[in-house]
C-alpha positions as CSV (number, residue, x, y, z in Angstrom):
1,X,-8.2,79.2,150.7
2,X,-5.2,81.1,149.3
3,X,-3.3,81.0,146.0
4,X,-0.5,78.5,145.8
5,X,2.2,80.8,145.4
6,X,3.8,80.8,141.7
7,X,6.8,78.9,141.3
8,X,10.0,81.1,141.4
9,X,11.8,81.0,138.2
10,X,14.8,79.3,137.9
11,X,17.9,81.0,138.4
12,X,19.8,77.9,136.1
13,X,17.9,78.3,133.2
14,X,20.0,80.0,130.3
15,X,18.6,82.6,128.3
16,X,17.5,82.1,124.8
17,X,20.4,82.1,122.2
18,X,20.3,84.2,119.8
19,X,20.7,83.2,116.5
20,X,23.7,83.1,114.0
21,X,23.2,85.0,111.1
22,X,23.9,83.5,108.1
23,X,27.0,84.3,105.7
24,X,24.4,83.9,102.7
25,X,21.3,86.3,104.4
26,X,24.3,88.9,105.2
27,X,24.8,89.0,101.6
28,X,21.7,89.2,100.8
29,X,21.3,92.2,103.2
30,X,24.7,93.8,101.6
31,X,22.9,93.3,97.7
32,X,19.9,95.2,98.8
33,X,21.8,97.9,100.1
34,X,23.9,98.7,97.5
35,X,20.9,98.2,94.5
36,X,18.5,100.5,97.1
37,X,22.1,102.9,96.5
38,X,22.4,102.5,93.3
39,X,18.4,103.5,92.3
40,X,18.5,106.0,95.0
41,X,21.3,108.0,94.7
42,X,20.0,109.4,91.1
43,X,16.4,110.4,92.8
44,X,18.5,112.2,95.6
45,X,21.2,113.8,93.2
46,X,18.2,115.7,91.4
47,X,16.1,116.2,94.2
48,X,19.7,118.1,95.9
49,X,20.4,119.4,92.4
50,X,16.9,121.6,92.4
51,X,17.2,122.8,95.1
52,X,20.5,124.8,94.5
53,X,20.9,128.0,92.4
54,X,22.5,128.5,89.1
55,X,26.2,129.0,89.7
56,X,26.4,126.5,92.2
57,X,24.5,123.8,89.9
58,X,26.7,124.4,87.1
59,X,29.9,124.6,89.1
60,X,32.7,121.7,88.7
61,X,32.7,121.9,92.3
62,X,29.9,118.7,93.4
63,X,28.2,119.0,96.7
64,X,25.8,116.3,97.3
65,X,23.6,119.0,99.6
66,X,23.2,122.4,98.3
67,X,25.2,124.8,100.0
68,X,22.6,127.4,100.4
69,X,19.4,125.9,99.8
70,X,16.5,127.6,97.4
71,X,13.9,127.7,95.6
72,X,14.7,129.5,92.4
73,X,14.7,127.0,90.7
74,X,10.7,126.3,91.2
75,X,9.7,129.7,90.7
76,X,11.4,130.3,87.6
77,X,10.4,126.9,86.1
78,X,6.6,127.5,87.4
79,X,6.7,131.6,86.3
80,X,8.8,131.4,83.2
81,X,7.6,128.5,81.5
82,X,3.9,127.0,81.4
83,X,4.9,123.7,83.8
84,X,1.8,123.8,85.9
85,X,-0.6,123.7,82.3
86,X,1.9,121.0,81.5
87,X,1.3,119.1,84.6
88,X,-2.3,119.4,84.4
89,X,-2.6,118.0,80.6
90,X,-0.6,115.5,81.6
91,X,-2.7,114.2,84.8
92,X,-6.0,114.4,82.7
93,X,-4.9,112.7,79.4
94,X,-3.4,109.6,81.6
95,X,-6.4,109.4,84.0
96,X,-8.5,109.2,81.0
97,X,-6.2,107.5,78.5
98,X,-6.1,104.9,81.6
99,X,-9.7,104.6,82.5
100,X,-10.2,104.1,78.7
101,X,-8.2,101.0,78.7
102,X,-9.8,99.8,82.1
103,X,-13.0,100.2,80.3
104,X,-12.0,98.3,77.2
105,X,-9.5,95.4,78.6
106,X,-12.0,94.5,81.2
107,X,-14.9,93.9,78.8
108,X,-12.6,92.1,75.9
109,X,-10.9,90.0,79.0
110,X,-14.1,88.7,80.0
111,X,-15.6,88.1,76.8
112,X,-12.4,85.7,75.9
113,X,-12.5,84.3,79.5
114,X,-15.9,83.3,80.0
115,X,-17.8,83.8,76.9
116,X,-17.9,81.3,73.6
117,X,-18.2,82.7,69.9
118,X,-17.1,81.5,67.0
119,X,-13.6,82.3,65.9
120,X,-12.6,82.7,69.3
121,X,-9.0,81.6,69.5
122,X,-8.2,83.1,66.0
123,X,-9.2,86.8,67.7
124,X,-7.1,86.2,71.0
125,X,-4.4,84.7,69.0
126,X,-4.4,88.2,66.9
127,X,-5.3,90.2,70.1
128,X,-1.5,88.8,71.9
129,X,0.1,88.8,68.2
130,X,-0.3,93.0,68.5
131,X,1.8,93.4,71.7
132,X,5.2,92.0,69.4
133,X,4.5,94.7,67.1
134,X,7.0,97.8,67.8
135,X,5.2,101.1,68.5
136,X,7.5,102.9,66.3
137,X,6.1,101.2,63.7
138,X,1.9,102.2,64.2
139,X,3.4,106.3,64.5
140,X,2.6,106.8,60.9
141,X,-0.8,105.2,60.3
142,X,-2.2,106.3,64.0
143,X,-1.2,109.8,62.4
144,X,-2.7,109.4,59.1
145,X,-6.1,108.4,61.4
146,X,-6.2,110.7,63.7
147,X,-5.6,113.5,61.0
148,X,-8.6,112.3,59.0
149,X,-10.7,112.3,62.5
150,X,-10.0,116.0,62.8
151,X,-8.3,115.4,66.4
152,X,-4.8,116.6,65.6
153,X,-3.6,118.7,68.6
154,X,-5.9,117.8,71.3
155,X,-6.7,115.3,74.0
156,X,-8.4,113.2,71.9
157,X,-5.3,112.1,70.0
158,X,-3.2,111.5,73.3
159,X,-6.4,109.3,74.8
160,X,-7.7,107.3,72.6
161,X,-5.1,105.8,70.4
162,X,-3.3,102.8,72.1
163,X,-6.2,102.1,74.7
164,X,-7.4,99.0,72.6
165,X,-3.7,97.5,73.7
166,X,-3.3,93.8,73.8
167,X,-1.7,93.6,76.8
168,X,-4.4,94.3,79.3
169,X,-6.7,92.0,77.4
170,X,-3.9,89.4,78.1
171,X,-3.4,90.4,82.0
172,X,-6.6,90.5,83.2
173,X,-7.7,87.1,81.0
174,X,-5.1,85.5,83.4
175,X,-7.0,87.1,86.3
176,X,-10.8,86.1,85.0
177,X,-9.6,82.7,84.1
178,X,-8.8,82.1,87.9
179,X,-11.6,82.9,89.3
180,X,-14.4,80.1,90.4
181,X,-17.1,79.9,88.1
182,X,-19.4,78.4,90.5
183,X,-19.1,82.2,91.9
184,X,-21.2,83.2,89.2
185,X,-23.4,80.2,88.7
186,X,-24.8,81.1,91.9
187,X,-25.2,85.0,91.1
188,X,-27.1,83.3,88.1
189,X,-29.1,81.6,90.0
190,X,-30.3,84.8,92.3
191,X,-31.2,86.7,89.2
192,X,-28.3,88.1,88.3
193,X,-28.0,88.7,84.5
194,X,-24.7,88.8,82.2
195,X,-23.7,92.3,83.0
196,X,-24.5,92.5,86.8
197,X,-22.2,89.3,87.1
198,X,-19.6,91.1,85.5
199,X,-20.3,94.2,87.1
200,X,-21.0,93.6,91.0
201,X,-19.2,90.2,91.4
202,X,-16.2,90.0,89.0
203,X,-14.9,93.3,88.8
204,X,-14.5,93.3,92.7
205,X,-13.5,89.9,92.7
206,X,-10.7,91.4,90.3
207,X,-10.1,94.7,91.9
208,X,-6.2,94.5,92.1
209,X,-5.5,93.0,88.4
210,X,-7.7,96.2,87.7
211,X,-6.0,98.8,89.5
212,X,-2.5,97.3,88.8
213,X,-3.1,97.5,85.2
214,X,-4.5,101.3,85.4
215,X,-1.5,102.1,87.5
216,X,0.8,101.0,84.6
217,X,-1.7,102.4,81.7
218,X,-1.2,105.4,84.0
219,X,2.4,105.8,83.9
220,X,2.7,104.6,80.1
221,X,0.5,108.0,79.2
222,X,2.4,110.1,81.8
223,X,6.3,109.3,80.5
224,X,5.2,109.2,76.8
225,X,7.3,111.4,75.3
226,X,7.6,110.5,71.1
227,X,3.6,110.7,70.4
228,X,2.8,114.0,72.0
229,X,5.6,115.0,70.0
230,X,4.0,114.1,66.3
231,X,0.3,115.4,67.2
232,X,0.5,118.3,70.0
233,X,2.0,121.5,67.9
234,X,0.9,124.6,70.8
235,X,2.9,125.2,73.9
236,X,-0.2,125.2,76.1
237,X,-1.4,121.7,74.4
238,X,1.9,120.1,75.7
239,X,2.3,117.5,78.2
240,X,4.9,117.2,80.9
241,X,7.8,114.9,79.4
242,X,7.6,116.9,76.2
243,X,7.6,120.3,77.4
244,X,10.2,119.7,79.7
245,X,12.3,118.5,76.5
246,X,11.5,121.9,75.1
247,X,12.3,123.5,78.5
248,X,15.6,121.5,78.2
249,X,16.5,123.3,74.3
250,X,15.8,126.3,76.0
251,X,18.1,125.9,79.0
252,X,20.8,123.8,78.1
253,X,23.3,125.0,80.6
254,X,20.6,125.7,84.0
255,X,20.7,122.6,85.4
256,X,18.9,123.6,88.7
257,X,15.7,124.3,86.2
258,X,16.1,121.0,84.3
259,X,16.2,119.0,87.8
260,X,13.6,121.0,89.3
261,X,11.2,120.2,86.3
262,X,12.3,116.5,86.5
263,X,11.0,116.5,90.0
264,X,7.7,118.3,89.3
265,X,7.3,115.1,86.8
266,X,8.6,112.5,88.8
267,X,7.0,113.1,92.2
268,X,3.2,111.8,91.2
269,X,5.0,108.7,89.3
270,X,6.8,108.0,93.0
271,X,4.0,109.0,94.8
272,X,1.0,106.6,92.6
273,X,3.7,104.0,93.7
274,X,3.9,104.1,96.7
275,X,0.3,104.2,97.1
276,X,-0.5,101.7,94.7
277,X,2.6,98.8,95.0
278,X,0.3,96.6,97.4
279,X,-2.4,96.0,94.3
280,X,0.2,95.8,91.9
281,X,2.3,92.9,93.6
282,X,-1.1,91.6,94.5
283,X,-2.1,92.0,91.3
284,X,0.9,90.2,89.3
285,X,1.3,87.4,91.7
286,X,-3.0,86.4,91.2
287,X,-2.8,87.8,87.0
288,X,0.1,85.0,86.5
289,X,-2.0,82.0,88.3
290,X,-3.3,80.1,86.0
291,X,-2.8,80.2,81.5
Protein backbone atom coordinates (compact mmCIF):
# COMPACT_ATOMS: atom_id res chain seq x y z
CA UNK A 1 0.00 0.00 0.00
CA UNK A 2 1.65 3.31 -0.82
CA UNK A 3 1.70 6.74 0.82
CA UNK A 4 -0.92 9.09 -0.24
CA UNK A 5 1.14 11.59 -1.83
CA UNK A 6 1.34 15.08 0.31
CA UNK A 7 -0.80 17.70 -0.81
CA UNK A 8 1.06 20.29 -2.95
CA UNK A 9 1.17 23.62 -1.42
CA UNK A 10 -0.80 26.15 -2.68
CA UNK A 11 0.53 28.48 -5.00
CA UNK A 12 -2.42 31.31 -3.86
CA UNK A 13 -1.62 31.40 -0.48
CA UNK A 14 0.13 34.83 0.49
CA UNK A 15 3.11 34.93 2.53
CA UNK A 16 3.02 35.99 6.12
CA UNK A 17 3.00 39.87 6.49
CA UNK A 18 5.36 41.18 8.32
CA UNK A 19 4.65 43.40 10.85
CA UNK A 20 4.52 47.24 11.17
CA UNK A 21 6.74 48.61 13.55
CA UNK A 22 5.46 50.81 15.80
CA UNK A 23 6.22 54.80 15.84
CA UNK A 24 6.36 54.40 19.86
CA UNK A 25 8.89 50.92 19.88
CA UNK A 26 11.09 53.01 17.22
CA UNK A 27 11.54 55.42 19.86
CA UNK A 28 12.08 53.35 22.21
CA UNK A 29 14.82 51.73 20.10
CA UNK A 30 16.28 55.41 19.27
CA UNK A 31 16.33 56.15 23.51
CA UNK A 32 18.35 53.18 24.09
CA UNK A 33 20.76 54.01 21.60
CA UNK A 34 21.55 57.24 22.39
CA UNK A 35 21.69 56.45 26.58
CA UNK A 36 23.89 53.08 25.58
CA UNK A 37 26.04 56.42 23.59
CA UNK A 38 25.95 58.46 26.14
CA UNK A 39 27.39 55.79 29.05
CA UNK A 40 29.57 54.43 26.49
CA UNK A 41 31.28 56.87 24.85
CA UNK A 42 33.20 57.90 28.31
CA UNK A 43 34.38 54.03 28.83
CA UNK A 44 35.66 54.20 25.16
CA UNK A 45 37.26 57.74 25.38
CA UNK A 46 39.54 56.36 28.26
CA UNK A 47 39.95 53.07 27.13
CA UNK A 48 41.39 55.05 23.40
CA UNK A 49 42.98 57.64 25.69
CA UNK A 50 45.43 54.86 27.46
CA UNK A 51 46.31 53.58 24.87
CA UNK A 52 48.10 56.70 23.23
CA UNK A 53 51.43 58.19 24.26
CA UNK A 54 52.09 61.47 26.03
CA UNK A 55 52.16 64.18 23.30
CA UNK A 56 49.48 62.85 21.48
CA UNK A 57 47.14 62.53 24.82
CA UNK A 58 47.81 65.96 25.77
CA UNK A 59 47.53 67.47 22.24
CA UNK A 60 44.45 69.95 21.41
CA UNK A 61 44.30 67.82 18.51
CA UNK A 62 41.31 64.88 19.55
CA UNK A 63 41.37 61.54 17.84
CA UNK A 64 38.93 59.23 19.05
CA UNK A 65 41.51 56.14 18.08
CA UNK A 66 45.06 56.63 18.97
CA UNK A 67 47.13 57.31 16.11
CA UNK A 68 49.86 55.03 16.84
CA UNK A 69 48.73 52.79 19.42
CA UNK A 70 50.90 51.77 22.78
CA UNK A 71 51.40 50.62 25.70
CA UNK A 72 53.50 53.21 27.55
CA UNK A 73 51.19 54.11 29.32
CA UNK A 74 50.76 50.62 31.30
CA UNK A 75 54.26 50.10 31.75
CA UNK A 76 55.01 53.27 33.26
CA UNK A 77 51.90 53.23 35.53
CA UNK A 78 52.78 49.38 36.52
CA UNK A 79 56.93 50.22 36.83
CA UNK A 80 56.80 53.73 38.16
CA UNK A 81 54.24 53.66 40.57
CA UNK A 82 53.07 50.67 42.97
CA UNK A 83 49.54 50.08 40.93
CA UNK A 84 49.70 46.24 40.96
CA UNK A 85 50.16 46.39 45.25
CA UNK A 86 47.30 48.83 44.91
CA UNK A 87 45.21 46.55 42.87
CA UNK A 88 45.80 43.70 45.15
CA UNK A 89 44.82 45.65 48.58
CA UNK A 90 42.06 46.68 46.92
CA UNK A 91 40.64 43.07 45.72
CA UNK A 92 41.38 41.60 49.27
CA UNK A 93 39.93 44.34 51.54
CA UNK A 94 36.53 44.24 49.34
CA UNK A 95 36.39 40.45 49.09
CA UNK A 96 36.65 40.36 52.76
CA UNK A 97 34.97 43.71 53.71
CA UNK A 98 32.11 41.99 51.49
CA UNK A 99 32.04 38.45 52.87
CA UNK A 100 31.99 40.26 56.33
CA UNK A 101 28.72 41.85 55.57
CA UNK A 102 27.34 38.57 53.82
CA UNK A 103 28.17 36.97 57.12
CA UNK A 104 26.60 39.59 59.32
CA UNK A 105 23.29 40.78 57.15
CA UNK A 106 22.35 37.19 56.54
CA UNK A 107 22.27 36.19 60.27
CA UNK A 108 20.63 39.66 61.54
CA UNK A 109 18.06 39.20 58.32
CA UNK A 110 16.95 36.05 59.51
CA UNK A 111 16.83 36.61 63.09
CA UNK A 112 14.26 39.71 62.32
CA UNK A 113 12.52 37.55 59.61
CA UNK A 114 11.80 34.48 61.26
CA UNK A 115 12.70 34.69 64.82
CA UNK A 116 10.56 36.53 67.87
CA UNK A 117 12.42 38.37 70.90
CA UNK A 118 11.39 40.92 72.69
CA UNK A 119 11.93 44.42 71.53
CA UNK A 120 11.94 43.29 68.13
CA UNK A 121 10.50 46.13 66.14
CA UNK A 122 12.27 48.82 68.30
CA UNK A 123 15.84 47.05 66.94
CA UNK A 124 14.76 46.84 63.18
CA UNK A 125 13.24 50.22 63.50
CA UNK A 126 16.87 51.50 64.68
CA UNK A 127 18.63 48.99 62.37
CA UNK A 128 16.65 50.97 58.94
CA UNK A 129 16.92 54.43 60.99
CA UNK A 130 21.12 54.03 60.46
CA UNK A 131 20.95 53.92 56.60
CA UNK A 132 19.51 57.94 56.69
CA UNK A 133 22.43 58.78 58.57
CA UNK A 134 25.22 60.47 56.21
CA UNK A 135 28.59 58.68 56.19
CA UNK A 136 30.38 61.83 56.47
CA UNK A 137 29.08 62.16 59.64
CA UNK A 138 30.46 58.51 61.43
CA UNK A 139 34.35 59.57 59.80
CA UNK A 140 35.27 60.99 63.11
CA UNK A 141 34.07 58.52 65.74
CA UNK A 142 34.89 55.34 63.37
CA UNK A 143 38.37 57.14 63.62
CA UNK A 144 38.45 57.75 67.23
CA UNK A 145 37.61 53.66 67.39
CA UNK A 146 39.60 52.25 65.33
CA UNK A 147 42.65 54.39 66.72
CA UNK A 148 41.89 53.06 70.24
CA UNK A 149 41.77 49.29 68.59
CA UNK A 150 45.33 49.78 67.44
CA UNK A 151 44.22 49.09 63.69
CA UNK A 152 45.19 52.45 62.11
CA UNK A 153 46.82 51.74 58.80
CA UNK A 154 45.89 48.23 58.00
CA UNK A 155 43.20 45.99 56.62
CA UNK A 156 41.51 45.84 59.54
CA UNK A 157 40.27 49.38 59.45
CA UNK A 158 39.19 49.23 55.74
CA UNK A 159 37.18 45.74 56.61
CA UNK A 160 35.55 45.88 59.38
CA UNK A 161 33.99 49.21 59.92
CA UNK A 162 30.76 49.66 57.90
CA UNK A 163 29.97 45.76 57.51
CA UNK A 164 27.22 45.96 60.28
CA UNK A 165 25.36 48.28 57.51
CA UNK A 166 21.58 48.50 57.70
CA UNK A 167 20.99 48.15 54.38
CA UNK A 168 21.67 44.49 53.78
CA UNK A 169 19.82 43.70 56.98
CA UNK A 170 16.85 45.47 55.14
CA UNK A 171 17.41 43.64 51.56
CA UNK A 172 17.75 40.32 52.42
CA UNK A 173 14.71 40.65 55.33
CA UNK A 174 12.63 41.35 52.10
CA UNK A 175 14.07 38.19 50.60
CA UNK A 176 13.54 35.83 53.89
CA UNK A 177 10.13 37.23 54.43
CA UNK A 178 9.17 35.73 50.97
CA UNK A 179 10.07 32.62 51.34
CA UNK A 180 7.39 29.64 52.42
CA UNK A 181 7.69 28.79 55.82
CA UNK A 182 6.15 25.50 55.36
CA UNK A 183 9.76 24.97 53.60
CA UNK A 184 11.22 24.81 56.79
CA UNK A 185 8.56 23.24 58.89
CA UNK A 186 9.19 20.31 56.98
CA UNK A 187 13.18 20.54 57.28
CA UNK A 188 12.03 20.62 61.04
CA UNK A 189 10.31 17.88 60.87
CA UNK A 190 13.35 15.68 59.24
CA UNK A 191 15.62 16.76 62.05
CA UNK A 192 16.83 19.62 60.94
CA UNK A 193 17.74 22.09 63.80
CA UNK A 194 17.79 26.12 63.70
CA UNK A 195 21.16 26.49 62.07
CA UNK A 196 20.98 23.65 59.40
CA UNK A 197 17.60 25.32 58.29
CA UNK A 198 19.32 28.41 57.87
CA UNK A 199 22.27 26.98 56.53
CA UNK A 200 21.38 24.18 53.83
CA UNK A 201 17.82 25.34 52.93
CA UNK A 202 17.52 29.18 53.18
CA UNK A 203 20.69 30.42 52.24
CA UNK A 204 20.26 28.49 48.87
CA UNK A 205 16.80 29.26 48.70
CA UNK A 206 18.31 32.92 48.82
CA UNK A 207 21.35 32.55 46.80
CA UNK A 208 20.76 35.60 44.40
CA UNK A 209 19.54 38.31 47.23
CA UNK A 210 22.99 37.04 48.62
CA UNK A 211 25.26 37.40 45.81
CA UNK A 212 23.57 40.67 44.63
CA UNK A 213 24.13 42.22 47.87
CA UNK A 214 28.04 41.01 48.02
CA UNK A 215 28.32 42.31 44.49
CA UNK A 216 27.28 45.80 45.72
CA UNK A 217 29.23 45.45 49.29
CA UNK A 218 31.93 44.62 46.71
CA UNK A 219 31.96 47.59 44.68
CA UNK A 220 31.18 50.03 47.70
CA UNK A 221 34.81 48.80 49.31
CA UNK A 222 36.49 48.83 45.78
CA UNK A 223 35.46 52.85 44.77
CA UNK A 224 35.80 54.00 48.35
CA UNK A 225 37.92 56.72 48.12
CA UNK A 226 37.39 59.30 51.44
CA UNK A 227 38.02 56.42 54.29
CA UNK A 228 41.23 54.92 53.01
CA UNK A 229 42.19 58.41 52.92
CA UNK A 230 41.81 59.25 56.94
CA UNK A 231 43.38 55.68 58.16
CA UNK A 232 45.96 54.28 55.33
CA UNK A 233 49.13 56.79 55.75
CA UNK A 234 52.02 54.31 53.63
CA UNK A 235 52.19 54.09 49.92
CA UNK A 236 52.23 50.31 49.82
CA UNK A 237 49.01 50.21 52.37
CA UNK A 238 47.04 52.11 49.67
CA UNK A 239 44.14 51.03 47.83
CA UNK A 240 43.30 51.60 44.18
CA UNK A 241 40.98 54.80 44.04
CA UNK A 242 43.28 56.49 46.52
CA UNK A 243 46.46 55.88 45.06
CA UNK A 244 45.42 56.65 41.78
CA UNK A 245 44.38 60.23 43.37
CA UNK A 246 47.96 60.46 44.50
CA UNK A 247 49.14 59.15 41.01
CA UNK A 248 46.85 61.96 39.65
CA UNK A 249 48.96 64.92 42.10
CA UNK A 250 51.81 63.54 40.71
CA UNK A 251 50.95 63.63 37.05
CA UNK A 252 48.68 66.32 36.45
CA UNK A 253 49.36 66.98 32.90
CA UNK A 254 50.02 62.83 31.58
CA UNK A 255 46.82 62.05 30.76
CA UNK A 256 47.61 58.66 29.02
CA UNK A 257 48.82 57.46 32.75
CA UNK A 258 45.74 58.83 34.48
CA UNK A 259 43.42 56.88 31.92
CA UNK A 260 45.48 53.94 31.89
CA UNK A 261 45.15 53.65 35.78
CA UNK A 262 41.36 54.41 35.54
CA UNK A 263 41.22 51.31 33.40
CA UNK A 264 43.29 49.01 35.60
CA UNK A 265 40.49 50.13 38.28
CA UNK A 266 37.52 49.94 36.29
CA UNK A 267 37.98 46.70 34.36
CA UNK A 268 37.11 44.16 37.43
CA UNK A 269 34.08 46.72 38.39
CA UNK A 270 32.80 45.98 34.45
CA UNK A 271 33.93 42.67 34.52
CA UNK A 272 32.06 41.51 38.29
CA UNK A 273 29.05 43.03 36.21
CA UNK A 274 28.84 41.42 33.64
CA UNK A 275 29.28 38.30 35.34
CA UNK A 276 27.09 38.96 38.09
CA UNK A 277 23.93 41.22 36.46
CA UNK A 278 21.75 37.91 36.10
CA UNK A 279 21.67 37.53 40.26
CA UNK A 280 21.48 41.06 40.80
CA UNK A 281 18.27 41.72 38.57
CA UNK A 282 17.15 38.38 39.97
CA UNK A 283 17.95 39.40 43.13
CA UNK A 284 16.12 42.95 43.27
CA UNK A 285 13.07 41.92 41.43
CA UNK A 286 12.57 38.65 44.43
CA UNK A 287 14.30 41.25 47.51
CA UNK A 288 11.37 43.82 46.69
CA UNK A 289 8.32 41.09 46.82
CA UNK A 290 6.87 41.23 49.62
CA UNK A 291 7.35 44.28 52.97
Amino acid sequence: MTAAPAPARRADRPAPRRRPVRPDRLLLWAALVVLTLVFALPLLVMLSTSFKSAAEANSLDFTVLPLAPTLDAYRSVLTDAPVLRWFVNSTLVALLHSALVVVLATTAAYAFARMEFAGKRVLFALVLATMFVPAVILLIPNFLVVNELGWLNSYASLVVPGAAGGFGVFFLRQFFLGVNPSIEEQARIDGCNSWQVFLRIVLPLAKPAVATLAVLSFLTSWNDFLWPVFVLFTSDMQTLPAGLAQLQSDNVLRYDLLMAGAVIASAPVLLLYVLAQRFIIEGVAQGGVKG
